[in-house]
Legacy VTK file of the C-alpha trace (Angstrom):
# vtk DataFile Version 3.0
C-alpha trace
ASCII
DATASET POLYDATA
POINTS 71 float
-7.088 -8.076 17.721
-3.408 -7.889 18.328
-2.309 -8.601 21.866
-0.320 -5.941 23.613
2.418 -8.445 24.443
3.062 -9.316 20.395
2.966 -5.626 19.289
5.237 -4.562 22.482
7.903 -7.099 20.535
7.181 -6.010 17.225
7.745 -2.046 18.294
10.639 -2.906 20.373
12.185 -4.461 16.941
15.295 -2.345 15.032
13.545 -0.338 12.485
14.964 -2.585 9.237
13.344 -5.542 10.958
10.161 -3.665 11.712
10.347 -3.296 7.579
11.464 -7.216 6.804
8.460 -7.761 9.133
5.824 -5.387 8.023
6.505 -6.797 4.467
6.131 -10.648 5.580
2.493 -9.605 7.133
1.782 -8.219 3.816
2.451 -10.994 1.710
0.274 -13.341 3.781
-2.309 -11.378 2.747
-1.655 -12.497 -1.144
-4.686 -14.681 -0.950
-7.018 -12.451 0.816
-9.643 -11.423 -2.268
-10.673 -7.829 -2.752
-14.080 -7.318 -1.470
-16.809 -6.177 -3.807
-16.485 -2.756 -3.329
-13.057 -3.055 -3.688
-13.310 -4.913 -6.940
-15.593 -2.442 -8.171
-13.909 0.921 -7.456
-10.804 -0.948 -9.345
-12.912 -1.724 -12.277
-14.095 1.717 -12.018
-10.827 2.998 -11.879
-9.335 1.181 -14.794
-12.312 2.580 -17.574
-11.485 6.020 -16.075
-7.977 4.989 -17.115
-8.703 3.798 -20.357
-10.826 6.507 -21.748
-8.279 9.540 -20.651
-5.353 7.692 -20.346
-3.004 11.013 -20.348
-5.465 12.031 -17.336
-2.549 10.212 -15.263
1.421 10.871 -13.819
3.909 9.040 -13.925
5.620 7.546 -11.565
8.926 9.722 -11.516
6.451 12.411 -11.401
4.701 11.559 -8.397
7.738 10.520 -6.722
9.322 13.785 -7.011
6.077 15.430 -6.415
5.651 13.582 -2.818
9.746 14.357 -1.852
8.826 18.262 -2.637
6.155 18.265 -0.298
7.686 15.826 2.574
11.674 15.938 2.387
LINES 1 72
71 0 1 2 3 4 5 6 7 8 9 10 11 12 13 14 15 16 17 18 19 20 21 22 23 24 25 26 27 28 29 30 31 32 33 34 35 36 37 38 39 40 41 42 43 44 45 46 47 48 49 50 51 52 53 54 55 56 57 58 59 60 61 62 63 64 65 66 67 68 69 70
């Protein structure tokens, strides 16, 4: 659990350091291992993948699909 005082500082950061921040906390979790499930669902996801490969968008594609929708 986060205490209230540490996330009162972390909120009361400008928003670019909120982001410099929020990206440091992710990268200590490099060496966190996916759990099971996790591993499994990926495994899953990747022979979905590979058997209908042009079952997928591209990125450009889903990029302008998400600022249609939410800009």
């Amino acid at each position: 659990m986060v205490s209230p005082a540490l996330l009162n500082e972390a909120v009361s950061l400008a928003p670019n350091d909120r982001l410099s921040l929020m990206g440091a906390l992710w990268d200590s979790l490099s060496d966190v291992p996916p759990t099971a499930e996790e591993y499994e669902a990926a495994k899953e996801s990747l022979a979905s993948y590979r058997q209908n490969p042009s079952d997928v968008e591209d990125f450009d594609t889903v990029i302008a699909e998400l600022e249609h929708l939410y800009v």
